[in-house]
N, C-alpha and C positions, 0 to 999 in steps of 0.2 A: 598563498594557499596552494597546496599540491593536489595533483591530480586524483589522487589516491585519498585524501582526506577524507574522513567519513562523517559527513555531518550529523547523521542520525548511527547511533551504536546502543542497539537496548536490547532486552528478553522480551519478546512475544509472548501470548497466553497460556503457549505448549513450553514456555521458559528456553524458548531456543534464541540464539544471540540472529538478531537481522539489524543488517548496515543501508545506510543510504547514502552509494559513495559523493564528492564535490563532482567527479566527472558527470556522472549519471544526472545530476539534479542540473548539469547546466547544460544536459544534452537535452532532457524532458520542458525545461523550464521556458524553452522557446515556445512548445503548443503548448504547456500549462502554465501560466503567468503565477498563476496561484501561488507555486513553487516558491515564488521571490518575496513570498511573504514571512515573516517571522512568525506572526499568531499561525499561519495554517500549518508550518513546517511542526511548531508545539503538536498540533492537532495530532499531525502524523504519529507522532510518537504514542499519544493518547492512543489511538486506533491501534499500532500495532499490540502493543501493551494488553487493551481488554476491547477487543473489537465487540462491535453487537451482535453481527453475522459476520462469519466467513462463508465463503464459497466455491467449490472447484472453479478452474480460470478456464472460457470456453472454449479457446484457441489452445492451451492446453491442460487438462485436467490430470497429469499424473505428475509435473512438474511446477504448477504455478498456482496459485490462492489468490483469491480477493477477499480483503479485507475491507469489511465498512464500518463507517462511526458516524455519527450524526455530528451534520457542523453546523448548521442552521434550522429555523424553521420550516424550510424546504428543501435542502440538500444535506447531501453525505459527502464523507470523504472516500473517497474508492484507492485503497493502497494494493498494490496487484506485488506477488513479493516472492522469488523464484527459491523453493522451498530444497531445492534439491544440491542443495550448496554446504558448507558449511563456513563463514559465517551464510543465514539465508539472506538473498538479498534484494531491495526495492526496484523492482523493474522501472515503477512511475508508479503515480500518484495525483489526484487533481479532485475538482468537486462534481457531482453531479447529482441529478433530481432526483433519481431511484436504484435501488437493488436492482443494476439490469440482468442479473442470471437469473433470478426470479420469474423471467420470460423463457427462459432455454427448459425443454424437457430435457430428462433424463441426464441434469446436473445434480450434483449430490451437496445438499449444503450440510459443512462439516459441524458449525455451528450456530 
């Protein structure tokens, strides 16, 4: 598998092409073990596809999006995905318990 290989290649909700390169996913997959899953990396795709919210990204909000999708009874998939590209592309990705932009004032949720 090459470096450049893109495991995930789909249209988003705005119908824009977002990748998630092999390098990326085995850079992130060391703190997100998640990653090395096959069902959650599906998931990924489900979320980018028809998220439930998206979110400006807090660290930066004029180049980066979070996207969330419900993956279980008590967690989300948090996909954060660098919009300013062309393809756009997955920064990381992993699970956790809530919308945490939902805390931050003066974020703007897109959707």
């Amino acid at each position: 598998m090459s470096d450049s290989e893109n495991i995930i290649d789909i249209a988003d909700y705005r119908d824009k092409r977002v990748i998630f390169t092999q390098k990326k996913l085995d850079e992130k997959s060391e703190e997100h073990p998640e990653l090395r899953r096959t069902k959650f990396l599906k998931n990924i795709e489900r979320v980018i596809a028809d998220p439930e919210v998206v979110w400006e990204d807090y660290a930066d909000r004029k180049n980066r999006r979070c996207y969330y999708g419900k993956y279980s009874k008590n967690t989300y998939i948090k996909v954060v995905i660098w919009i300013k590209s062309t393809p756009c592309r997955v920064i990381t990705a992993y699970e956790i318990d809530k919308v945490k932009e939902e805390n931050y004032t003066g974020l703007k949720q897109i959707i």
